[in-house]
ROMIPA-405954 format. One record per residue (C-alpha): x, y, z; residue number from 1; residue in three letters. Coordinates in nm, 2 decimals. Layout:
REM ROMIPA-405954
- X;Y;Z;NUM;ALA .
...
This chain:
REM ROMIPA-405954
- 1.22;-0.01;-0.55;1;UNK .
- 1.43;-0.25;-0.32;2;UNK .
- 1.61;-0.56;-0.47;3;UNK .
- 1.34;-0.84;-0.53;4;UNK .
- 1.31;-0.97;-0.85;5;UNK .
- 1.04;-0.93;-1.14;6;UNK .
- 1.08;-1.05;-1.48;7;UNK .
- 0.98;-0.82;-1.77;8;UNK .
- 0.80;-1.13;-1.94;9;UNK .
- 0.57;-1.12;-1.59;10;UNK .
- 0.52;-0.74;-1.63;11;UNK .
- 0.39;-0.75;-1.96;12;UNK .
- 0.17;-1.03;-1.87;13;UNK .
- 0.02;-0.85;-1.62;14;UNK .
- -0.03;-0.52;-1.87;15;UNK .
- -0.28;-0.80;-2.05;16;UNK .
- -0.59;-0.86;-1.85;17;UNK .
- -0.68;-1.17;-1.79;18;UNK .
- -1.04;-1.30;-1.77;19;UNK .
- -1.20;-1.36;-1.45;20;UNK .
- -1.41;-1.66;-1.36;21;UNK .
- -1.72;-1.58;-1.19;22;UNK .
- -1.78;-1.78;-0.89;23;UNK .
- -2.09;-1.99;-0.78;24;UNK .
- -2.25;-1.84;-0.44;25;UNK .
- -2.25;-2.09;-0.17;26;UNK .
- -2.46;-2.04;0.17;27;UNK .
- -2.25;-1.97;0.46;28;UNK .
- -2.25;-1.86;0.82;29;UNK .
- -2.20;-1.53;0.89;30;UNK .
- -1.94;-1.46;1.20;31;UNK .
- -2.14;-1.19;1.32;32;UNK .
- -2.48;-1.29;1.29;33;UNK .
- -2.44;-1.63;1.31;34;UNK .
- -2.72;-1.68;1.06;35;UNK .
- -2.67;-1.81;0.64;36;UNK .
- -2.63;-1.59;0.34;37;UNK .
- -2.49;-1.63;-0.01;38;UNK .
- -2.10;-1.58;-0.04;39;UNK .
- -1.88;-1.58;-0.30;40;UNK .
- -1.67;-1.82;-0.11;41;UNK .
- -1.65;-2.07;0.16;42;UNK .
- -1.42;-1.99;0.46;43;UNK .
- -1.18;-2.26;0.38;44;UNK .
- -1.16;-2.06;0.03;45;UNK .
- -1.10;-1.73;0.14;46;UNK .
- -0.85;-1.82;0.35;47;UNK .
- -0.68;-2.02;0.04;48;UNK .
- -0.72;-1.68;-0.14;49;UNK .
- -0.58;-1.44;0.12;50;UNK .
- -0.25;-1.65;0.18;51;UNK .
- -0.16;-1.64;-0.20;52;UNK .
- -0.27;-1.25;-0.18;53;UNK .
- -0.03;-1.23;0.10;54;UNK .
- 0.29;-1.31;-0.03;55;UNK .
- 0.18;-1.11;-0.33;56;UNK .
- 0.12;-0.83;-0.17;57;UNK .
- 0.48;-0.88;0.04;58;UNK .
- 0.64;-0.88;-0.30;59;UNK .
- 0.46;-0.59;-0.43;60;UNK .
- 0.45;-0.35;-0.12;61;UNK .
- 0.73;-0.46;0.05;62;UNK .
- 0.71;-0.53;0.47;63;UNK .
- 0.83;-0.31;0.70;64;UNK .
- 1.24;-0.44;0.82;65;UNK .
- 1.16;-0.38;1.23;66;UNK .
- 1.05;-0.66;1.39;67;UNK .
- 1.00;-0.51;1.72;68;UNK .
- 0.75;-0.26;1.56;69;UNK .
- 0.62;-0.57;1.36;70;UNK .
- 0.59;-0.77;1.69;71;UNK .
- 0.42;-0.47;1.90;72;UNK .
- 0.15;-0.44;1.63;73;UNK .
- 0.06;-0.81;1.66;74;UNK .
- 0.03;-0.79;1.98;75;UNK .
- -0.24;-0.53;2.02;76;UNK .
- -0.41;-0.67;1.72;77;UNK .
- -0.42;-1.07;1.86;78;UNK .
- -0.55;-0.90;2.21;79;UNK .
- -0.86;-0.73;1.96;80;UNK .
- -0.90;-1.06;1.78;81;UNK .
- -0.96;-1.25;2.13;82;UNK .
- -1.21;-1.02;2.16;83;UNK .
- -1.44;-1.08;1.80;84;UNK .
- -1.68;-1.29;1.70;85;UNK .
- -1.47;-1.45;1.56;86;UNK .
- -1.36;-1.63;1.89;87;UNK .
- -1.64;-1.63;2.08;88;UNK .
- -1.78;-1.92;2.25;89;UNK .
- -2.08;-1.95;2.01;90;UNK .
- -1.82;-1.87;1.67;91;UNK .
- -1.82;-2.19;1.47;92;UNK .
- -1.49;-2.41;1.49;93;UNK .
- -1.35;-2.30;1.14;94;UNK .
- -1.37;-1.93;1.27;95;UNK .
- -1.19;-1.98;1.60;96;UNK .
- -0.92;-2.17;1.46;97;UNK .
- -0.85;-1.90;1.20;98;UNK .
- -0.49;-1.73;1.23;99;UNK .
- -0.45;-1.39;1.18;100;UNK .
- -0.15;-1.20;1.06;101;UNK .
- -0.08;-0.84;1.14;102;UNK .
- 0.21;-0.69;0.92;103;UNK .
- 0.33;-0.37;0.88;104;UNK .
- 0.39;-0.25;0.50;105;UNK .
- 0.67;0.00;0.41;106;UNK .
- 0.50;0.25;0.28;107;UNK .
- 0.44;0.62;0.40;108;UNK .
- 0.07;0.61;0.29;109;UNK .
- -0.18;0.65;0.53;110;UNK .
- -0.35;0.35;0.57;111;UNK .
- -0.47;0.01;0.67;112;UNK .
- -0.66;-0.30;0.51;113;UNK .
- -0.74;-0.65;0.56;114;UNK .
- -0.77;-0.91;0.30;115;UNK .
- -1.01;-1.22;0.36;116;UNK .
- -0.89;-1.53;0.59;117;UNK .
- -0.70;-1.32;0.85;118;UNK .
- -0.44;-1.10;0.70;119;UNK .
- -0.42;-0.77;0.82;120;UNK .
- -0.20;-0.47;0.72;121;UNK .
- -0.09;-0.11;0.83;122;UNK .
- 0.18;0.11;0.68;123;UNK .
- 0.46;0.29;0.85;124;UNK .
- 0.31;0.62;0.74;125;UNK .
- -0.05;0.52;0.96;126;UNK .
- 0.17;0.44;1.25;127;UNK .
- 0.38;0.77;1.26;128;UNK .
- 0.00;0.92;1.21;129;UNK .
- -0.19;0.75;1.47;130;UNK .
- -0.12;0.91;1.88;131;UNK .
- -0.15;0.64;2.11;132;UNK .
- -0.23;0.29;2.10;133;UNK .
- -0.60;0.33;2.14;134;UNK .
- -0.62;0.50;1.81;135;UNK .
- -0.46;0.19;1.67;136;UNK .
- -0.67;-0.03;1.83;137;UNK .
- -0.99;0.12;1.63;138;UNK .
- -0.81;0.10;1.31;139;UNK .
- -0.72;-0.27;1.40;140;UNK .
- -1.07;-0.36;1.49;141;UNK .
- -1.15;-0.18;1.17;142;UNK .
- -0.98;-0.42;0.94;143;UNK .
- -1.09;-0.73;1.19;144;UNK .
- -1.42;-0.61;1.13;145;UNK .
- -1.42;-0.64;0.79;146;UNK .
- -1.28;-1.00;0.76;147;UNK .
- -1.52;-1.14;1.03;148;UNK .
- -1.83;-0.96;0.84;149;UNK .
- -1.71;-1.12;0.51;150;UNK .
- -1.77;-0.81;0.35;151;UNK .
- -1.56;-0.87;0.01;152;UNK .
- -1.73;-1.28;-0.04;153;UNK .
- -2.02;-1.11;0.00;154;UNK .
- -1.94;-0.86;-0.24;155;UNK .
- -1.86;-1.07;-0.47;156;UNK .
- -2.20;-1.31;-0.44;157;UNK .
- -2.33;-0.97;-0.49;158;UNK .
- -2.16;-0.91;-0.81;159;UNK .
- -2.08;-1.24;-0.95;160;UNK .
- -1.73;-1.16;-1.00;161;UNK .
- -1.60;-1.40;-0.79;162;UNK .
- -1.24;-1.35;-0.71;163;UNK .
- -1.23;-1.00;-0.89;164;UNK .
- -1.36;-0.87;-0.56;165;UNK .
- -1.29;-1.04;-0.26;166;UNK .
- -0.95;-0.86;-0.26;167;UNK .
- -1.06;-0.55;-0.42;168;UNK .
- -1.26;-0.41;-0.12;169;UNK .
- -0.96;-0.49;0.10;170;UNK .
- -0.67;-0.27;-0.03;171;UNK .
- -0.90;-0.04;-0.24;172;UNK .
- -0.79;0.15;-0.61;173;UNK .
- -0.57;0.40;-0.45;174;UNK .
- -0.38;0.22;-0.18;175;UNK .
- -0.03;0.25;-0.30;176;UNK .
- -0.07;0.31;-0.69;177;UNK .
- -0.29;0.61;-0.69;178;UNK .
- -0.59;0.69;-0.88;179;UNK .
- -0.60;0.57;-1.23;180;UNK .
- -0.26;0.44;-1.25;181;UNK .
- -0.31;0.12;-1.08;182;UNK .
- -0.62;0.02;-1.30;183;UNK .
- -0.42;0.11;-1.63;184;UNK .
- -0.09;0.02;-1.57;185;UNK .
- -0.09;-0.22;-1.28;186;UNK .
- -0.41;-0.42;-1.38;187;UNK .
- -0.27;-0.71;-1.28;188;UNK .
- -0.35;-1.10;-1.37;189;UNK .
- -0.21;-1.18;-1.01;190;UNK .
- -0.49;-1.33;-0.72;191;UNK .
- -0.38;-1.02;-0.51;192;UNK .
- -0.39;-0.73;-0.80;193;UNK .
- -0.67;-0.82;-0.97;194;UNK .
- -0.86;-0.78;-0.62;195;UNK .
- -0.70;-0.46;-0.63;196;UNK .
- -1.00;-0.21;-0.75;197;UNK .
- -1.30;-0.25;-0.57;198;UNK .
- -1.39;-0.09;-0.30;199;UNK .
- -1.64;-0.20;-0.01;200;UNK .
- -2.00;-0.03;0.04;201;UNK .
- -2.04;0.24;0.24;202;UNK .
- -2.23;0.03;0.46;203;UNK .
- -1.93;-0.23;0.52;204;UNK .
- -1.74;0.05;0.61;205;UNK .
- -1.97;0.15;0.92;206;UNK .
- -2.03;-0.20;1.02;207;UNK .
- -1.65;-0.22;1.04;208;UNK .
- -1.62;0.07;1.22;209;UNK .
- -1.86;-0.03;1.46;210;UNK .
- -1.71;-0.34;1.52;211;UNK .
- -1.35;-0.16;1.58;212;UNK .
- -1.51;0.05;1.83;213;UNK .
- -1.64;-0.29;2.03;214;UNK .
- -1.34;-0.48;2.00;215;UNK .
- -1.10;-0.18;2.07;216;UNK .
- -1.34;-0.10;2.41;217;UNK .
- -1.36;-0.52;2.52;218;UNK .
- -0.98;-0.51;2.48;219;UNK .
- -0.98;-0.21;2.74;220;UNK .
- -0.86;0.06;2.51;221;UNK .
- -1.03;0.42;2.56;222;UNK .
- -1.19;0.37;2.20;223;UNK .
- -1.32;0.74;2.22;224;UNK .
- -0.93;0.81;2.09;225;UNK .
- -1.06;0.66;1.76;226;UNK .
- -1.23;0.96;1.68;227;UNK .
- -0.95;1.21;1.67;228;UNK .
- -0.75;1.01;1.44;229;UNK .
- -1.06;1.04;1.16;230;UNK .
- -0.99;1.44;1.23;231;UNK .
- -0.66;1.33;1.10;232;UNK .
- -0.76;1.17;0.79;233;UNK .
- -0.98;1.47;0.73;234;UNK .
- -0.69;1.71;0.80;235;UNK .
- -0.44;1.53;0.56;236;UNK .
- -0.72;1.58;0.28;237;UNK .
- -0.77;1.88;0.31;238;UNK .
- -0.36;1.89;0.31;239;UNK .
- -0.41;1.73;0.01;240;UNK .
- -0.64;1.92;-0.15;241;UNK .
- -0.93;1.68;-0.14;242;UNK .
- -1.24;1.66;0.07;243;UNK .
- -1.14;1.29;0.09;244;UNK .
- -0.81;1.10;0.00;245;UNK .
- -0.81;0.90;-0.26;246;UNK .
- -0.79;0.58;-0.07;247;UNK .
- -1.08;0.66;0.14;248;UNK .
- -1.33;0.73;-0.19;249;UNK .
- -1.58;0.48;-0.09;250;UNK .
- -1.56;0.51;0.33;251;UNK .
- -1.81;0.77;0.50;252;UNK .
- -1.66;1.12;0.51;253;UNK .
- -1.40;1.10;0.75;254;UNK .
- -1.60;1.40;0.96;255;UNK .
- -1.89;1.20;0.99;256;UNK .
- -1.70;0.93;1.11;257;UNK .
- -1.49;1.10;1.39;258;UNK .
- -1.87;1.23;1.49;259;UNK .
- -1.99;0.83;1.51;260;UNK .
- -1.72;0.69;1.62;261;UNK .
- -1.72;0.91;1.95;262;UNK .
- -2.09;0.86;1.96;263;UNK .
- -2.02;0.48;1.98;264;UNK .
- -1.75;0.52;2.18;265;UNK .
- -1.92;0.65;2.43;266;UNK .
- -2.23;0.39;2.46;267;UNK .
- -1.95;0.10;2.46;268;UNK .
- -1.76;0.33;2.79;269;UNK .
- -2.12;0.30;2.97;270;UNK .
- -2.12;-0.08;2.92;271;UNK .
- -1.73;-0.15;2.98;272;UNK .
- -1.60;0.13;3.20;273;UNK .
- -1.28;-0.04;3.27;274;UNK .
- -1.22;0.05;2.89;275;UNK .
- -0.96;0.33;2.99;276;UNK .
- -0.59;0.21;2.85;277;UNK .
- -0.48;0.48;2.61;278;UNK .
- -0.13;0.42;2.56;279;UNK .
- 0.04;0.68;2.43;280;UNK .
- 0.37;0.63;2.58;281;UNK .
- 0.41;0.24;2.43;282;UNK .
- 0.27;0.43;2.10;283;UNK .
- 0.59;0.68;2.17;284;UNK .
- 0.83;0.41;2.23;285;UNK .
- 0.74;0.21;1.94;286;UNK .
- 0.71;0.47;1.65;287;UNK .
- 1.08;0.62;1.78;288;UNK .
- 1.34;0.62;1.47;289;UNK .
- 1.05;0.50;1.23;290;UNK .
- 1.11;0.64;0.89;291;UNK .
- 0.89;0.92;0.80;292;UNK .
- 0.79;0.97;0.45;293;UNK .
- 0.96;0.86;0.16;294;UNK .
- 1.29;0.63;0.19;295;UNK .
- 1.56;0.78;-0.03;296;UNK .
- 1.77;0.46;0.03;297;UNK .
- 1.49;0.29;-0.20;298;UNK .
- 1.46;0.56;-0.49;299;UNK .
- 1.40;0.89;-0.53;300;UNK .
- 1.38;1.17;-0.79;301;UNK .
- 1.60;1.46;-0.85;302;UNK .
- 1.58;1.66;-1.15;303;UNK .
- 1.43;1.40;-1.35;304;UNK .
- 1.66;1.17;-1.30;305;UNK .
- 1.58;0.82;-1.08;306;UNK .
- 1.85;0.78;-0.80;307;UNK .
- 1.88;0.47;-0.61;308;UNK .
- 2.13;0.44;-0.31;309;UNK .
- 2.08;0.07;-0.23;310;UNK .
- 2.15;-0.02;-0.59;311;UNK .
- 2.40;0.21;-0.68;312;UNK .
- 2.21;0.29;-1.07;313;UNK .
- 2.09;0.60;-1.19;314;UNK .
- 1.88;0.69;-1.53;315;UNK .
- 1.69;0.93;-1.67;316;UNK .
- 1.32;0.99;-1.62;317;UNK .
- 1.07;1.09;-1.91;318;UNK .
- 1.01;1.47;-1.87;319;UNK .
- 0.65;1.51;-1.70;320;UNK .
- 0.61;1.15;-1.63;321;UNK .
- 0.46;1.05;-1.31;322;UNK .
- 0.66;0.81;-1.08;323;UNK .
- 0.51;0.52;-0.88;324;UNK .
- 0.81;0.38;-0.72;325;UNK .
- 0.70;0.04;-0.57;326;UNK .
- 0.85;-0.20;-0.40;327;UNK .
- 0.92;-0.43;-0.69;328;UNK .
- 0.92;-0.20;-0.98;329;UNK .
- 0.90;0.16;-1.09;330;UNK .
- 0.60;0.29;-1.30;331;UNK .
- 0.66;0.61;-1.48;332;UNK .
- 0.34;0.74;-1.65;333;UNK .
- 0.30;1.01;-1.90;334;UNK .
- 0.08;1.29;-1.85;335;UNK .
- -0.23;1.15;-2.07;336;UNK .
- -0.18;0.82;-1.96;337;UNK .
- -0.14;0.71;-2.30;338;UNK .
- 0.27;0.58;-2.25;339;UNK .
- 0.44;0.36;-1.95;340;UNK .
- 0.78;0.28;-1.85;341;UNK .
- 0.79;0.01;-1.62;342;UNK .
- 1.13;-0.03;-1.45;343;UNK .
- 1.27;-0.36;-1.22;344;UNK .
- 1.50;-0.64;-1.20;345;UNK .
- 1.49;-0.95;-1.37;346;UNK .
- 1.53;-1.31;-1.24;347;UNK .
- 1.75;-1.43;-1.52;348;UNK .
- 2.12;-1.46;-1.50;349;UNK .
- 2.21;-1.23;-1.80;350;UNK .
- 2.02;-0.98;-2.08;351;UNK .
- 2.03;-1.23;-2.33;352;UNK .
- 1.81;-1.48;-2.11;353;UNK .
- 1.62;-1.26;-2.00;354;UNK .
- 1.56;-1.14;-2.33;355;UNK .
- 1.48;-1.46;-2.45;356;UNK .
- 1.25;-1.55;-2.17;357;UNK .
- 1.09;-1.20;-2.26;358;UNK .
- 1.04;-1.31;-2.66;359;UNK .
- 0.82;-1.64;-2.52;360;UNK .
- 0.60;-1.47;-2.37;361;UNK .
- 0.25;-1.60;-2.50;362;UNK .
- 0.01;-1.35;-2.73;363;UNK .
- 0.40;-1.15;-2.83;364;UNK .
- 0.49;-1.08;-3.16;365;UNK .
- 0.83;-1.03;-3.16;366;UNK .
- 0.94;-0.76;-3.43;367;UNK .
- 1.31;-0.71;-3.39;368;UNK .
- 1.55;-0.82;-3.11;369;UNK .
- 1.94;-0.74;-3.09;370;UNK .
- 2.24;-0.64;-2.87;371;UNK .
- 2.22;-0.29;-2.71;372;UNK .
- 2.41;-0.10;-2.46;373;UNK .
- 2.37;0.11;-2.19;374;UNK .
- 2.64;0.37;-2.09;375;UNK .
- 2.86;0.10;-2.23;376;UNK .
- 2.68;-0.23;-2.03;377;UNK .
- 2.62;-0.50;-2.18;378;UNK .
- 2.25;-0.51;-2.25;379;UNK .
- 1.94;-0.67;-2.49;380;UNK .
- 1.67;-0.54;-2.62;381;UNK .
- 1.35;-0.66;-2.77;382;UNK .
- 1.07;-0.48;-2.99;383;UNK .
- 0.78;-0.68;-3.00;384;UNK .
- 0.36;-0.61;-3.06;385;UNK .
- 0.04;-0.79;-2.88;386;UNK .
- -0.36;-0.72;-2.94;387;UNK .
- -0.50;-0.52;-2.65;388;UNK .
- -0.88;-0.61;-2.55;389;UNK .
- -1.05;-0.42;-2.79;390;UNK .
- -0.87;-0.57;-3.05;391;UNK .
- -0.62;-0.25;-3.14;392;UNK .
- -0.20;-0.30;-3.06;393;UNK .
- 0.04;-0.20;-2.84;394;UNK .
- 0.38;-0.19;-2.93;395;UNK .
- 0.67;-0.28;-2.67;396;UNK .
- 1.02;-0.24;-2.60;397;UNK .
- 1.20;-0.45;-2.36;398;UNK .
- 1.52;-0.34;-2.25;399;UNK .
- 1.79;-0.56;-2.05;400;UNK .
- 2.09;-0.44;-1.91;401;UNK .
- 2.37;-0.64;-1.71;402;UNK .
- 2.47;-0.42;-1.40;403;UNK .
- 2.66;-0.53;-1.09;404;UNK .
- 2.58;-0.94;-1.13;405;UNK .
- 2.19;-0.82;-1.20;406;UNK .
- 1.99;-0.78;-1.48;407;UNK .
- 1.81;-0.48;-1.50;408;UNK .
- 1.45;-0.46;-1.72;409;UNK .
- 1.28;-0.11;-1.93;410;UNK .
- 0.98;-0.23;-2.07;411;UNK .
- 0.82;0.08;-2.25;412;UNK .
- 0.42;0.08;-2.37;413;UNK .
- 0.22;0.25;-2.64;414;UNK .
- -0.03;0.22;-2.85;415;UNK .
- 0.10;0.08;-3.18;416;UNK .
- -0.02;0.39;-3.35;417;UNK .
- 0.16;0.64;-3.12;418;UNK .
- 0.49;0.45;-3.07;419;UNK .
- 0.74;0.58;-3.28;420;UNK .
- 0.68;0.94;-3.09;421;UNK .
- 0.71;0.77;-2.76;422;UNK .
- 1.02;0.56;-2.89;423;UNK .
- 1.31;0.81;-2.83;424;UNK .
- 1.20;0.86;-2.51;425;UNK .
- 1.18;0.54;-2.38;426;UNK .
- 1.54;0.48;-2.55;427;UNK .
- 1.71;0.80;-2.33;428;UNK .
- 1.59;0.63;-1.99;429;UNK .
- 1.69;0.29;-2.16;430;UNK .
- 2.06;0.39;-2.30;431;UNK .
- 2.09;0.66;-2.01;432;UNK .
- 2.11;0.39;-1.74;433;UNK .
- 2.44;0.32;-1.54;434;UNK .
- 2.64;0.37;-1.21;435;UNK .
- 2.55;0.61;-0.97;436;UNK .
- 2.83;0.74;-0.77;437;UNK .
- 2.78;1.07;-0.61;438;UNK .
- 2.92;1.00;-0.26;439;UNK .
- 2.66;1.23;-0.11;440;UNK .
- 2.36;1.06;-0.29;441;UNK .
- 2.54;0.66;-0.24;442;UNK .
- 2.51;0.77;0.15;443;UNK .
- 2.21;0.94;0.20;444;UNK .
- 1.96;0.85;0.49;445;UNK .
- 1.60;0.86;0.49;446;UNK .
- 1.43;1.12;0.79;447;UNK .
- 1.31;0.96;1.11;448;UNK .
- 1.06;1.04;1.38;449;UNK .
- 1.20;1.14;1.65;450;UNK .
- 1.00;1.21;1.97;451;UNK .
- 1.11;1.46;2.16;452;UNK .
- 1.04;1.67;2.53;453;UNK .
- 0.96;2.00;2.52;454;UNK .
- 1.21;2.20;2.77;455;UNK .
- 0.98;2.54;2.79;456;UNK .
- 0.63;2.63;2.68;457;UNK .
- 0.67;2.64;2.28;458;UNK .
- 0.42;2.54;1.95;459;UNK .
- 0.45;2.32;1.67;460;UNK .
- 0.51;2.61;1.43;461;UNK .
- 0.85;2.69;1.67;462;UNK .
- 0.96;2.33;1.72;463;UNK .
- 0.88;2.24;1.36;464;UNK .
- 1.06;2.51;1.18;465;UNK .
- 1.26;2.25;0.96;466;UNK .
- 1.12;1.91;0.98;467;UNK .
- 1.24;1.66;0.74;468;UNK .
- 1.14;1.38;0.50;469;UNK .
- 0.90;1.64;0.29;470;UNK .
- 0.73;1.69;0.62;471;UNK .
- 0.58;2.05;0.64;472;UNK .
- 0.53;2.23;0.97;473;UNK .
- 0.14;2.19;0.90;474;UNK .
- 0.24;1.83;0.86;475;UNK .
- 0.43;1.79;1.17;476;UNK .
- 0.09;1.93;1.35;477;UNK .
- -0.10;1.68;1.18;478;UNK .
- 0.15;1.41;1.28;479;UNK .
- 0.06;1.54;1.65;480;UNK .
- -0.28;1.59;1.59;481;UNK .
- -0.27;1.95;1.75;482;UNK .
- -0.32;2.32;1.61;483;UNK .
- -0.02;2.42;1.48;484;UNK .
- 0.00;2.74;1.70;485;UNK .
- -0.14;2.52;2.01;486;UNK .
- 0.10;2.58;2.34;487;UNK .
- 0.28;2.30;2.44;488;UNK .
- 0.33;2.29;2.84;489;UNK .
- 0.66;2.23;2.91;490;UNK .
- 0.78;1.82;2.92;491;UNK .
- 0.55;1.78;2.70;492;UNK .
- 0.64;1.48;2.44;493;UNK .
- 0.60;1.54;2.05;494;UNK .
- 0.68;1.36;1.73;495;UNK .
- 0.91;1.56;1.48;496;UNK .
- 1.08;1.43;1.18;497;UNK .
- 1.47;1.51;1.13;498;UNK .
């Protein structure tokens, strides 16, 4: 969690699902075809759409603080987007004078999306994953792809959900929540997080990897990289346990894909062979000192007990809960799913506003409210009740505690039925937060990539002995996208993690 600031009132708001208006189709052009179909949305509306997503999803994710890595990434991606449909001679006027916007998200999740009207995203953890420029170029054209094909307004013409998917298919369930947390916790009433959970069709998916192929090959780039890095989403499931990441549930298996993508790699190298720029070195340069894996400096946990540097706070975590930590809030979710602890700053100037502001909230039935403490702060608290969808309760307590000129929000969720035996344990993270300061914990730095030159003939498995930022050595190999045991020649240059 870094320092932004999320009212408890809004939390709980967007723990109650809101309705979603189904949208009229309308008949539009479509950038690749240049023919009409049924949308869910005109252009002019999906661009509306993906700038309000956008700052949303700033908020929520959290961009990436290096604007030299920011700036490189734009780069590459503008040079792609000279080369779509979407600015080609015969591309209508409203399509050519489209910006786009490449950022780069903070997160060390594997992976990219785009959301409709020209916003276009990669974490940190893609970048440190991808091998040379090239790569990224695919992955770029990828997500370009997918907002010139309109694939989520025509998802949602499809479906007659309107809004509901238009975002959906762009950042998918399992971006950054992971599996069934983000549709029962984080189903939010937001324009970007209700978008959230819908995933394009299979069929999208190859269109858009065609297309990345086409634009990455026009743009000179030695496309034919692209397939390796599918080997690399492949190897980090199997990493993982899974045949196929979470995130990537509804793209083709990524061995299929590294098979195609060479396939069309190859056909677009017989019509452009000046497509030859690889890039590795720029790819090098850029990723140097990147953080790798997760950022302590924003939260970690140790011994079930949330740490966070920047913020100087501690408190204790729910035994067996699972911890989402975003970049404006923490989730912690019980084992069954069937309790939530929701953890973030609050806007308001002290508890007692913000406890106040949290007692308005519309559709809350406020049962008891009252000073409380917290390792002898100041704090607020709130109990209060509100009708799920289905028509049973769910009990809530919101806890507000006054820390270092902030205000600090718990809000705890249960069924009304089961509350009183999730009660004590939200009340231990509640009453057990306060000052952190451990010296060693106050200064601790997150691990980096380092790129380094191999002196001698050596292997991953030698050079990797001890990598850092919860890297394995079979990590550090996939970072490389070599064999663990492969021999590296001697000057070679190779991406560890200290």
């Amino acid at each position: 969690m870094t320092p932004r600031s999320r009212s408890a009132g809004f939390v709980l708001m967007t723990l109650l699902a809101c309705s979603i208006a189904a949208s009229a189709c309308v008949m539009q052009r479509n950038p690749l075809s240049g023919r009409s179909r049924a949308y869910g949305y005109t252009w002019q509306q999906e661009i509306r759409l993906g700038t309000e997503a956008d700052a949303q999803i700033q908020a929520e994710y959290g961009l990436y603080d290096d604007p030299a890595l920011t700036a490189w990434v734009d780069s590459i991606g503008q040079a792609l987007l000279s080369r779509s449909h979407l600015r080609r001679p015969e591309a209508a006027e409203e399509f050519r004078a489209t910006q786009f916007h490449f950022r780069v998200l903070d997160s060390p999740v594997v992976n990219a999306f785009a959301l409709p009207g020209g916003y276009v995203y990669v974490t940190r953890g893609l970048l440190a994953h991808v091998e040379n420029e090239a790569q990224l170029a695919v992955v770029l054209g990828h997500e370009i792809g997918h907002v010139a094909g309109r694939h989520g307004s025509k998802r949602a013409a499809s479906q007659m959900l309107g809004q509901a998917l238009l975002i959906g298919g762009a950042v998918g369930g399992g971006l950054l929540f992971g599996d069934d947390v983000a549709s029962a916790v984080l189903n939010l009433g937001s324009t970007a997080a209700q978008l959230l959970f819908l995933s394009y069709g299979r069929d999208d998916e190859r269109e858009s990897d065609a297309l990345g192929v086409e634009y990455a090959s026009l743009a000179g780039y030695d496309a034919a990289q692209g397939a390796a890095f599918f080997g690399t989403l492949r190897r980090l499931g199997e990493q993982s346990g899974q045949s196929l990441p979470g995130f990537l549930s509804t793209h083709p298996d990524p061995g299929e894909r590294e098979v195609t993508v060479g396939r069309m790699a190859g056909e677009w190298a017989a019509r452009v062979p000046s497509a030859e720029r690889i890039g590795r070195d720029r790819l090098l340069r850029a990723v140097s000192g990147l953080v790798a894996g997760e950022n302590p400096r924003a939260g970690f946990v140790r011994a079930d007990v949330f740490l966070h540097p920047d913020l100087a706070l501690q408190y204790p975590v729910p035994s067996g809960f699972r911890v989402v930590n975003q970049a404006s809030r923490v989730v912690m979710v019980a084992p069954q799913q069937d309790a939530y602890l929701l953890f973030a700053l609050d806007p308001a100037a002290t508890s007692r506003e913000a406890a106040e502001a949290f007692s308005r909230t519309q559709g809350l039935t406020v049962l008891q409210s009252g000073i409380g403490s917290s390792n002898g702060l100041p704090a607020n608290f709130v109990l209060a009740e509100t009708a799920s969808e289905d028509g049973s309760m769910i009990r809530v307590r919101a806890h507000f505690v006054d820390y270092g000129g902030r205000v600090y929000a718990f809000t705890g969720i249960a069924s009304g039925r089961d509350y009183a035996t999730w009660e004590p344990v939200f009340l231990r993270s509640m009453h057990g937060f306060g000052p952190l300061r451990d010296p060693a914990v106050l200064s601790v730095q997150p691990a980096r990539v380092h790129v380094a030159r191999v002196d001698r003939p050596s292997t991953l498995r030698a050079l990797a002995a001890t990598p850092g930022g919860g890297f394995t050595p079979e990590g550090i190999a996939i970072l490389n996208q070599r064999g663990i045991d492969d021999t590296l020649p001697a000057g070679a240059a190779v991406k560890l993690v200290r």
